[in-house]
C-alpha positions in Angstrom: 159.2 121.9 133.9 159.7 121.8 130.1 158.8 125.2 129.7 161.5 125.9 132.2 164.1 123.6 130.1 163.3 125.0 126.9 163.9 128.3 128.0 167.2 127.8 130.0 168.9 126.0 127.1 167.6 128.6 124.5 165.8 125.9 122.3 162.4 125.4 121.0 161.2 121.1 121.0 160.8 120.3 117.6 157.4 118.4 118.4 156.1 121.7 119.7 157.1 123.0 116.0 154.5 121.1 114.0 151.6 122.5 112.6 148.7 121.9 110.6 148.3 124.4 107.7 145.0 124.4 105.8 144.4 127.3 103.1 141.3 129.9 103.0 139.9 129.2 99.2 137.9 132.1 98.2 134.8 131.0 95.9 136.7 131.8 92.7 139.4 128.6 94.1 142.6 130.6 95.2 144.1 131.1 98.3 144.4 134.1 100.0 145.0 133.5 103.1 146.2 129.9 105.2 145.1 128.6 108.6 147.9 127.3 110.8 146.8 125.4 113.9 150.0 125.3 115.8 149.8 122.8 119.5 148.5 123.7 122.4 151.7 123.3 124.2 153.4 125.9 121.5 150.6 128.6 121.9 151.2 127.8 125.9 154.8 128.2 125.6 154.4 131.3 123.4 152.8 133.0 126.2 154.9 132.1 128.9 158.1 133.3 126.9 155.5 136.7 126.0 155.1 136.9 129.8 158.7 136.7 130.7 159.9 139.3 128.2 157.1 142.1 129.2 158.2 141.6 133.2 161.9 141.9 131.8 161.4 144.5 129.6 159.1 146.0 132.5 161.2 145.8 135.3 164.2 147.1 133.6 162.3 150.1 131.9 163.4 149.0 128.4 160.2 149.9 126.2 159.8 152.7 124.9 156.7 154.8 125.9 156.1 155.8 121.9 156.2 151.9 121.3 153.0 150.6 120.9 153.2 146.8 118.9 153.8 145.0 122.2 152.6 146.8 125.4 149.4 145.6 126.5 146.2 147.5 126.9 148.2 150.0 125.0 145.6 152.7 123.1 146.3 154.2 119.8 145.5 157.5 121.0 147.9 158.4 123.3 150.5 158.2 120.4 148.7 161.5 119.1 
């Protein structure tokens, strides 16, 4: 049911937008890279909005065959 809220009304709950940020130190002390642990209910909702917009974008033949970033079990090779 929130799921269903959030996307009807367009909006993302700003306690799903919280997350915990920790940085990678390397052995020499700087960062490189950072950690974010984002909610369970965020990665959750991420997928169900993923889901939607593949069916949509399925259904309605909108992807492109040479796209390859967001179709799933996609291989490299057939862009060659």
């Amino acid at each position: 049911m929130l799921f269903n809220k959030s996307l009807a009304k367009g909006c993302f709950p700003s306690e799903l937008k919280k997350a915990v940020v920790r940085p990678l130190l390397k052995k020499d002390g700087t960062t490189d890279l950072c950690l974010i642990c984002h909610s369970f209910l965020s990665k959750l909702l991420d997928k169900v909005m993923q889901k939607r917009l593949q069916e949509f974008w399925d259904s309605n033949n909108l992807m492109p065959e040479t796209e390859a970033g967001m179709v799933r079990e996609w291989v490299a090779g057939k862009a060659v």
